[in-house]
C-alpha positions in Angstrom: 0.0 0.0 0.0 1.2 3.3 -0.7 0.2 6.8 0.2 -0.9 9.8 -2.0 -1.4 13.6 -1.5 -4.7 14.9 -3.4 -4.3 18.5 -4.0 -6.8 20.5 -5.7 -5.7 23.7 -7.6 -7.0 26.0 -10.4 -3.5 27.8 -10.6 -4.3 30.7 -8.0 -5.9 28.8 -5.2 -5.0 25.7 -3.9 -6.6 22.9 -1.6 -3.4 21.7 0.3 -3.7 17.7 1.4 -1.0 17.7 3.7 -1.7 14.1 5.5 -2.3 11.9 2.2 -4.5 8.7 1.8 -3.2 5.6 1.5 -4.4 3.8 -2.2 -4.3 -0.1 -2.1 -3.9 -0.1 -5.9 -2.9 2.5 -8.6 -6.0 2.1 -10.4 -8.4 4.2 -7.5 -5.9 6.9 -7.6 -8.2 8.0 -9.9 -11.8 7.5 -8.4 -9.9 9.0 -5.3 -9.1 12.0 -6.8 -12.7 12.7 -8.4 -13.9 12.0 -4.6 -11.4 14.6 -3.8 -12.5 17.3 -6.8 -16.2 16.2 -5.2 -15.4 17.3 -1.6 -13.8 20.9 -3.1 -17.0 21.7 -4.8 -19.1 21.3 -2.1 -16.9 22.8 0.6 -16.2 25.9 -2.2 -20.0 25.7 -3.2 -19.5 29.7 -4.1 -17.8 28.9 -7.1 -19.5 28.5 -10.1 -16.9 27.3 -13.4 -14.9 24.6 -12.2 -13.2 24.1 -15.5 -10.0 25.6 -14.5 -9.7 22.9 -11.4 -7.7 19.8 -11.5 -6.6 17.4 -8.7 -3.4 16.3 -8.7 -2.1 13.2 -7.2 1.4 12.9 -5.7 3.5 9.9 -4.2 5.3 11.1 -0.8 8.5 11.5 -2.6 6.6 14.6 -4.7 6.7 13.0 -8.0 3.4 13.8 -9.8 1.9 10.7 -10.8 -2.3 12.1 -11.7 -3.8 14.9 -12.9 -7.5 14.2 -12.8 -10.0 17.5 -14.3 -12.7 18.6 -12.1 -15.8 17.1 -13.4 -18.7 19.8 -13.7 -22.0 19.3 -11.1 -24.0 19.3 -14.1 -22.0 16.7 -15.9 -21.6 14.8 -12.9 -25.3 14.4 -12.1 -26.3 14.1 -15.6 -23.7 11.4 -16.1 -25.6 9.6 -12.6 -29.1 9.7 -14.2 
């Protein structure tokens, strides 16, 4: 098992995970990190375009290993029904 920071940016403002999740396999780095982009949007429920936003994933050594796009609330719940 290894660990992974999510962080959640747009360029200007950043979400900061400083403790990490540990990922059992690499393959739900990336359902993790639209969990992750889910959690921003609803903390930061303000903000209206999302399209700028991406979460990227990091192993503890720094070394960029995701970038996972925010997925729009409209996409996303269109997309569920």
């Amino acid at each position: 098992m290894a660990r992974y920071r999510f962080h959640a940016t747009n360029g200007y403002a950043f979400v900061l995970d400083a403790v990490g999740r540990d990922v059992r396999r690499p393959e739900r780095l990336t359902r993790r990190a639209v969990e992750v982009a889910e959690s921003v949007m609803e903390e930061l429920d303000d903000q209206e375009d999302w399209s700028e936003w991406s979460v990227t994933v990091h192993d503890l050594s720094g070394r960029r290993v995701l970038v996972q796009p925010f997925v729009s609330r409209a996409g996303g719940a269109s997309q569920a029904a």
